[in-house]
C-alpha positions as CSV (number, residue, x, y, z in Angstrom):
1,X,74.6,179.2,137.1
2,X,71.0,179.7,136.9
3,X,71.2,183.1,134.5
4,X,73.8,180.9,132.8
5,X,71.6,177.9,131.9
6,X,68.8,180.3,131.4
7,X,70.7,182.0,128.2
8,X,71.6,178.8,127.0
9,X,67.9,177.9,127.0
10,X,66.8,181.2,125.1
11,X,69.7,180.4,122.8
12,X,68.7,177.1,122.0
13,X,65.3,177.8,121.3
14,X,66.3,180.7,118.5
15,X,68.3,178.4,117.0
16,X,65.9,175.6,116.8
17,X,63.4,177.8,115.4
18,X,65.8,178.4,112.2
19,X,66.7,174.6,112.2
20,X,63.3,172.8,111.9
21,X,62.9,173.7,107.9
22,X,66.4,174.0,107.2
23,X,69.0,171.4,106.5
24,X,71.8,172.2,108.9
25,X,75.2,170.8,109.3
26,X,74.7,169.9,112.9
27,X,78.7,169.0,113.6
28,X,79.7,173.0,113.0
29,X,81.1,173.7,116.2
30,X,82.3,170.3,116.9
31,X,85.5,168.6,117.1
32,X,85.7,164.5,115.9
33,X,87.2,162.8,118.6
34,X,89.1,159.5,117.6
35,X,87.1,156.6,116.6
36,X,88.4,152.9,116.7
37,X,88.2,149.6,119.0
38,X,90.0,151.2,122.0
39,X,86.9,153.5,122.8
40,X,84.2,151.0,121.9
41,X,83.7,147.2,122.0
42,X,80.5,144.8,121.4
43,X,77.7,144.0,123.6
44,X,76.6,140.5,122.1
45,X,74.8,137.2,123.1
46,X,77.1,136.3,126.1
47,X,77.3,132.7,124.8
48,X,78.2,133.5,121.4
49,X,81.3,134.7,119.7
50,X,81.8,138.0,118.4
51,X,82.0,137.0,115.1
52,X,78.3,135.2,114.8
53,X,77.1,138.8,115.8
54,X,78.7,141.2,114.4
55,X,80.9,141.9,111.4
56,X,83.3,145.1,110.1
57,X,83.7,145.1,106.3
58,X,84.4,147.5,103.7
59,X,84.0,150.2,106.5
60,X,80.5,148.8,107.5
61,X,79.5,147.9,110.9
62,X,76.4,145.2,110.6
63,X,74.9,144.4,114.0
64,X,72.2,141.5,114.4
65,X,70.5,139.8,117.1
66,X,67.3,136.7,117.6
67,X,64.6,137.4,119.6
68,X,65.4,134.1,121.1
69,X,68.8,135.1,122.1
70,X,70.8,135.4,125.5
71,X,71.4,138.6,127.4
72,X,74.9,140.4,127.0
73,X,75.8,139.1,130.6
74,X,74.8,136.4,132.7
75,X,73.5,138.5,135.2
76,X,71.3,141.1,133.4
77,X,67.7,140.6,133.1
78,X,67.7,142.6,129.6
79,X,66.7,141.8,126.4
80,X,68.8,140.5,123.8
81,X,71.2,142.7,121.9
82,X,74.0,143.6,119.6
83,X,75.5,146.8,120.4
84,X,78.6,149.2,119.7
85,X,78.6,150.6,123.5
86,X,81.1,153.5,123.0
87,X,82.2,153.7,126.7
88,X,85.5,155.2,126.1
89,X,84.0,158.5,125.5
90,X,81.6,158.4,129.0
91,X,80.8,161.9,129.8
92,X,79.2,163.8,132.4
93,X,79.0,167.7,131.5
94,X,79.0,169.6,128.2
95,X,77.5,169.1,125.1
96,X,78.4,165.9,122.8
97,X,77.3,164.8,119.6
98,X,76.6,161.0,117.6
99,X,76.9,161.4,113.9
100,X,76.6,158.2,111.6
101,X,75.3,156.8,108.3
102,X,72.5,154.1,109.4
103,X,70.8,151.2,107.5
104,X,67.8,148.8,108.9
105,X,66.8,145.8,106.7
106,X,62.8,145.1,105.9
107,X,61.5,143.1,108.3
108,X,63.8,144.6,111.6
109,X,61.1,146.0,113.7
110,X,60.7,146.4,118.0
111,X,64.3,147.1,118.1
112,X,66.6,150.3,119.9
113,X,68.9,151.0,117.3
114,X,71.0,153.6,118.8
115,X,70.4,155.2,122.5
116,X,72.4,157.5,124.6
117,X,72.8,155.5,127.9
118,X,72.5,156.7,131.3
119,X,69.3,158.2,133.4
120,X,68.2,158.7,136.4
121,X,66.3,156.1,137.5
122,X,63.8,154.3,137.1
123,X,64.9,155.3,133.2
124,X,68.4,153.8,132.0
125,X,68.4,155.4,129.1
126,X,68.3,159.5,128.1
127,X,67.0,159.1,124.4
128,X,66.0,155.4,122.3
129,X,65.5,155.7,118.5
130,X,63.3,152.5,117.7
131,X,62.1,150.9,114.6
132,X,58.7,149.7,114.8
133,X,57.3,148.1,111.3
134,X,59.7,150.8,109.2
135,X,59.5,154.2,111.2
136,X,61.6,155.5,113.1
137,X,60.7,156.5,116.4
138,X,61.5,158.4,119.6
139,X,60.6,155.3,122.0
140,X,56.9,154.3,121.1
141,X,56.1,158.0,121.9
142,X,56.8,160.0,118.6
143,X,57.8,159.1,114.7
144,X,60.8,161.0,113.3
145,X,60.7,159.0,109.5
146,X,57.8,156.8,108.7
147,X,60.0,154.5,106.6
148,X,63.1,154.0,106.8
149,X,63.9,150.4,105.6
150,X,66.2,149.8,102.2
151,X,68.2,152.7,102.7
152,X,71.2,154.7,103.7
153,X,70.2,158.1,106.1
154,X,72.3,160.2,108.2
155,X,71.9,160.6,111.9
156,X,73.2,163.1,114.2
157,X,72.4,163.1,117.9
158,X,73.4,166.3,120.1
159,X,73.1,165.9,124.0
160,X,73.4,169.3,125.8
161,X,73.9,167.8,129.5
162,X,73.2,171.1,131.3
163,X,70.4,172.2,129.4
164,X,69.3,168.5,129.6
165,X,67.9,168.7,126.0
166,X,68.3,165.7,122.8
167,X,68.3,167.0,119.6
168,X,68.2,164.4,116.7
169,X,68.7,165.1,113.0
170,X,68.0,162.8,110.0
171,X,69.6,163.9,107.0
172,X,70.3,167.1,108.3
173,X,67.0,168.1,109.3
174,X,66.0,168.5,113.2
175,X,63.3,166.1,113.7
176,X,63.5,165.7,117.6
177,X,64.0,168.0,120.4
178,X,63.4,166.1,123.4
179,X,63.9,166.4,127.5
180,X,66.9,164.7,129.5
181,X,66.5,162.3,131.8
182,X,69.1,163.2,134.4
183,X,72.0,161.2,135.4
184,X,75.1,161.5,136.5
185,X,77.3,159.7,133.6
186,X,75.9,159.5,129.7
187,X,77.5,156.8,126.7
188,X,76.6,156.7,123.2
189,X,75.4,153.1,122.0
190,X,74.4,152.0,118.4
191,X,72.7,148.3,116.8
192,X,70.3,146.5,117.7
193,X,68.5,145.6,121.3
194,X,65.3,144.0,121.5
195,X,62.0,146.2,122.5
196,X,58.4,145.1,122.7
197,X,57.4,143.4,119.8
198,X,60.5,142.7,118.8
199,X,60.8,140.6,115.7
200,X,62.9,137.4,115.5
201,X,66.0,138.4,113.7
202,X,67.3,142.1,114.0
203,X,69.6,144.2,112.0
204,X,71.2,147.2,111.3
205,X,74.6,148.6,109.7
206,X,76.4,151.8,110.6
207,X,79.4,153.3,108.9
208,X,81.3,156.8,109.1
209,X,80.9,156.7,113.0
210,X,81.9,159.8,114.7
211,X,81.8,161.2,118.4
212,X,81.9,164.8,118.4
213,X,82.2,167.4,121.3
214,X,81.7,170.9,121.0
215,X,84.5,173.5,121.3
Protein backbone atom coordinates (compact mmCIF):
# COMPACT_ATOMS: atom_id res chain seq x y z
CA UNK A 1 0.00 0.00 0.00
CA UNK A 2 2.80 2.26 0.90
CA UNK A 3 4.91 1.67 -2.57
CA UNK A 4 1.44 1.98 -4.00
CA UNK A 5 0.61 5.52 -2.73
CA UNK A 6 4.16 6.40 -3.19
CA UNK A 7 3.77 6.03 -7.22
CA UNK A 8 0.71 7.75 -7.13
CA UNK A 9 2.46 10.62 -5.48
CA UNK A 10 5.52 10.72 -8.02
CA UNK A 11 2.82 10.46 -10.65
CA UNK A 12 0.88 13.27 -9.50
CA UNK A 13 3.63 15.51 -9.25
CA UNK A 14 4.84 14.87 -13.12
CA UNK A 15 1.58 15.58 -14.15
CA UNK A 16 1.15 18.69 -12.23
CA UNK A 17 4.27 20.00 -13.48
CA UNK A 18 2.87 19.86 -17.20
CA UNK A 19 -0.59 21.25 -15.96
CA UNK A 20 0.30 24.57 -14.21
CA UNK A 21 0.84 26.49 -17.74
CA UNK A 22 -1.36 24.46 -19.66
CA UNK A 23 -5.01 24.47 -20.12
CA UNK A 24 -6.10 20.84 -19.44
CA UNK A 25 -9.35 19.12 -19.78
CA UNK A 26 -9.32 17.97 -16.21
CA UNK A 27 -12.56 15.36 -16.67
CA UNK A 28 -10.32 13.05 -19.23
CA UNK A 29 -10.41 9.94 -17.33
CA UNK A 30 -13.62 10.60 -15.77
CA UNK A 31 -17.03 9.23 -16.01
CA UNK A 32 -20.27 11.85 -15.31
CA UNK A 33 -22.34 10.22 -12.85
CA UNK A 34 -26.13 11.28 -13.00
CA UNK A 35 -27.03 14.62 -11.82
CA UNK A 36 -30.59 15.61 -10.68
CA UNK A 37 -32.74 16.13 -7.31
CA UNK A 38 -32.38 12.50 -6.06
CA UNK A 39 -28.57 12.94 -5.36
CA UNK A 40 -28.81 16.50 -4.04
CA UNK A 41 -31.27 18.68 -2.13
CA UNK A 42 -31.01 22.36 -0.44
CA UNK A 43 -29.55 23.49 2.68
CA UNK A 44 -31.57 26.76 3.35
CA UNK A 45 -32.66 29.13 6.24
CA UNK A 46 -34.58 26.46 8.24
CA UNK A 47 -37.52 28.87 8.66
CA UNK A 48 -37.84 29.73 5.17
CA UNK A 49 -39.18 27.98 2.11
CA UNK A 50 -37.15 26.69 -0.52
CA UNK A 51 -38.36 28.88 -2.96
CA UNK A 52 -37.31 32.42 -1.09
CA UNK A 53 -33.77 30.83 -1.36
CA UNK A 54 -33.18 29.25 -4.16
CA UNK A 55 -34.39 29.02 -7.68
CA UNK A 56 -33.74 26.62 -10.96
CA UNK A 57 -34.36 28.38 -14.26
CA UNK A 58 -33.32 28.12 -17.67
CA UNK A 59 -30.77 25.51 -16.40
CA UNK A 60 -29.41 27.95 -13.73
CA UNK A 61 -29.11 27.20 -10.18
CA UNK A 62 -29.04 30.85 -8.14
CA UNK A 63 -28.27 30.35 -4.41
CA UNK A 64 -28.63 33.41 -1.92
CA UNK A 65 -28.55 33.90 1.61
CA UNK A 66 -28.66 37.39 4.56
CA UNK A 67 -26.19 37.68 6.89
CA UNK A 68 -28.97 38.04 9.28
CA UNK A 69 -30.43 34.74 8.39
CA UNK A 70 -31.15 31.39 10.35
CA UNK A 71 -29.03 28.28 10.42
CA UNK A 72 -29.95 25.28 8.06
CA UNK A 73 -31.21 23.37 11.28
CA UNK A 74 -32.35 24.32 14.50
CA UNK A 75 -29.68 22.72 16.14
CA UNK A 76 -26.47 23.81 14.39
CA UNK A 77 -24.55 26.60 15.60
CA UNK A 78 -23.37 27.50 11.88
CA UNK A 79 -23.63 30.32 9.91
CA UNK A 80 -26.20 31.02 7.50
CA UNK A 81 -26.35 29.39 4.14
CA UNK A 82 -27.73 28.31 0.86
CA UNK A 83 -26.27 25.19 -0.37
CA UNK A 84 -26.65 22.35 -3.07
CA UNK A 85 -25.17 19.53 -0.52
CA UNK A 86 -24.76 16.64 -3.12
CA UNK A 87 -24.97 13.81 -0.43
CA UNK A 88 -26.07 11.18 -2.73
CA UNK A 89 -22.69 10.80 -4.12
CA UNK A 90 -20.83 10.55 -0.38
CA UNK A 91 -17.68 8.81 -0.93
CA UNK A 92 -14.93 7.43 1.06
CA UNK A 93 -11.98 6.12 -1.34
CA UNK A 94 -10.91 6.93 -4.90
CA UNK A 95 -10.53 9.90 -6.73
CA UNK A 96 -13.80 12.19 -7.57
CA UNK A 97 -14.22 15.24 -9.36
CA UNK A 98 -16.72 18.75 -9.16
CA UNK A 99 -17.02 20.37 -12.53
CA UNK A 100 -19.41 23.42 -12.94
CA UNK A 101 -19.87 26.83 -14.63
CA UNK A 102 -19.95 29.41 -11.55
CA UNK A 103 -21.23 33.11 -11.28
CA UNK A 104 -20.86 35.55 -8.09
CA UNK A 105 -22.61 38.98 -8.26
CA UNK A 106 -20.59 42.34 -7.17
CA UNK A 107 -20.96 43.01 -3.84
CA UNK A 108 -21.06 38.92 -2.62
CA UNK A 109 -18.03 38.83 -0.48
CA UNK A 110 -17.09 36.54 3.07
CA UNK A 111 -18.86 33.71 1.57
CA UNK A 112 -17.88 29.55 0.88
CA UNK A 113 -19.11 29.16 -2.41
CA UNK A 114 -18.40 25.60 -2.96
CA UNK A 115 -16.48 23.09 -0.43
CA UNK A 116 -15.87 19.50 -0.35
CA UNK A 117 -17.30 18.42 3.09
CA UNK A 118 -15.86 16.20 5.53
CA UNK A 119 -12.43 16.38 7.77
CA UNK A 120 -11.06 15.19 10.44
CA UNK A 121 -11.62 17.12 13.16
CA UNK A 122 -11.34 19.98 14.46
CA UNK A 123 -11.71 20.81 10.39
CA UNK A 124 -15.28 19.98 8.84
CA UNK A 125 -14.34 20.70 5.67
CA UNK A 126 -11.32 19.17 3.14
CA UNK A 127 -11.15 22.29 0.74
CA UNK A 128 -13.45 25.98 0.91
CA UNK A 129 -13.28 28.27 -2.19
CA UNK A 130 -14.25 31.76 -0.73
CA UNK A 131 -14.97 35.10 -2.13
CA UNK A 132 -13.61 37.85 -0.25
CA UNK A 133 -14.17 41.55 -2.05
CA UNK A 134 -14.05 39.72 -5.77
CA UNK A 135 -11.12 36.99 -5.45
CA UNK A 136 -11.38 33.91 -5.23
CA UNK A 137 -9.65 32.16 -2.54
CA UNK A 138 -8.49 28.98 -0.96
CA UNK A 139 -10.00 29.79 2.65
CA UNK A 140 -8.40 33.23 3.67
CA UNK A 141 -4.98 31.47 2.99
CA UNK A 142 -4.29 31.73 -0.88
CA UNK A 143 -6.00 33.65 -4.06
CA UNK A 144 -6.72 31.49 -7.11
CA UNK A 145 -8.48 34.70 -9.41
CA UNK A 146 -8.29 38.17 -8.06
CA UNK A 147 -11.69 39.08 -9.60
CA UNK A 148 -14.07 37.10 -10.35
CA UNK A 149 -17.44 39.16 -10.10
CA UNK A 150 -19.71 39.75 -13.44
CA UNK A 151 -18.82 36.73 -15.00
CA UNK A 152 -19.28 33.13 -16.07
CA UNK A 153 -15.78 30.73 -15.23
CA UNK A 154 -15.39 27.09 -15.08
CA UNK A 155 -14.49 25.08 -12.04
CA UNK A 156 -13.21 21.73 -11.63
CA UNK A 157 -12.36 20.20 -8.34
CA UNK A 158 -10.48 16.77 -8.21
CA UNK A 159 -10.10 15.05 -4.70
CA UNK A 160 -7.64 12.07 -4.71
CA UNK A 161 -8.72 10.50 -1.22
CA UNK A 162 -5.63 8.30 -0.81
CA UNK A 163 -3.16 10.56 -1.88
CA UNK A 164 -5.14 13.11 0.25
CA UNK A 165 -4.45 15.90 -2.41
CA UNK A 166 -7.23 18.89 -3.89
CA UNK A 167 -6.61 20.00 -7.05
CA UNK A 168 -8.75 22.97 -8.42
CA UNK A 169 -8.88 24.33 -11.88
CA UNK A 170 -10.40 27.64 -13.17
CA UNK A 171 -11.01 27.64 -16.71
CA UNK A 172 -8.98 24.79 -17.21
CA UNK A 173 -5.98 25.96 -15.68
CA UNK A 174 -4.54 24.24 -12.23
CA UNK A 175 -4.51 26.96 -9.83
CA UNK A 176 -4.61 24.97 -6.51
CA UNK A 177 -2.95 21.89 -5.30
CA UNK A 178 -3.63 21.66 -1.81
CA UNK A 179 -3.36 18.92 1.30
CA UNK A 180 -6.45 16.70 2.63
CA UNK A 181 -7.66 16.96 5.67
CA UNK A 182 -8.47 13.33 6.58
CA UNK A 183 -11.78 11.95 7.18
CA UNK A 184 -13.54 9.06 6.89
CA UNK A 185 -16.55 10.19 4.47
CA UNK A 186 -16.24 13.35 1.78
CA UNK A 187 -19.60 15.29 -0.14
CA UNK A 188 -19.36 17.83 -2.70
CA UNK A 189 -21.41 21.20 -1.71
CA UNK A 190 -21.89 24.38 -3.82
CA UNK A 191 -23.67 28.26 -2.97
CA UNK A 192 -23.35 30.33 -0.62
CA UNK A 193 -22.46 29.97 3.34
CA UNK A 194 -21.56 32.79 5.42
CA UNK A 195 -17.66 33.29 6.45
CA UNK A 196 -16.06 36.11 8.36
CA UNK A 197 -16.90 39.19 7.04
CA UNK A 198 -19.60 38.08 5.35
CA UNK A 199 -21.63 40.66 3.65
CA UNK A 200 -25.43 41.04 4.03
CA UNK A 201 -26.92 39.53 1.01
CA UNK A 202 -25.02 36.51 -0.79
CA UNK A 203 -25.19 35.07 -4.18
CA UNK A 204 -24.06 32.86 -6.51
CA UNK A 205 -25.42 30.80 -9.70
CA UNK A 206 -24.12 27.40 -11.03
CA UNK A 207 -25.17 25.60 -14.13
CA UNK A 208 -23.84 22.42 -16.05
CA UNK A 209 -23.19 20.63 -12.66
CA UNK A 210 -21.38 17.37 -12.92
CA UNK A 211 -19.95 14.80 -10.42
CA UNK A 212 -17.31 12.82 -11.98
CA UNK A 213 -15.33 9.73 -10.82
CA UNK A 214 -12.38 8.41 -12.37
CA UNK A 215 -12.32 5.00 -14.24
Amino acid sequence: MTSFLAKLCFGLSQFLMFQVLTAYDPTKGFVSLPFNTSVYHIQKPYDKQENQRYSFKNGVHKLWVFANDKPHTTTSHTKPRTEIAIQGYGYSSGVWEFAADAYVPKGTTGVCIMQVFGATAPHASTLMLRVYDGALMYYQDTVLVGNIYNRWFHLNVVHYVEAAKVMVYIDGLLKLTADGRGGHSHAFKCGVYAQTGDSFRMESRWKNIQVLKHI
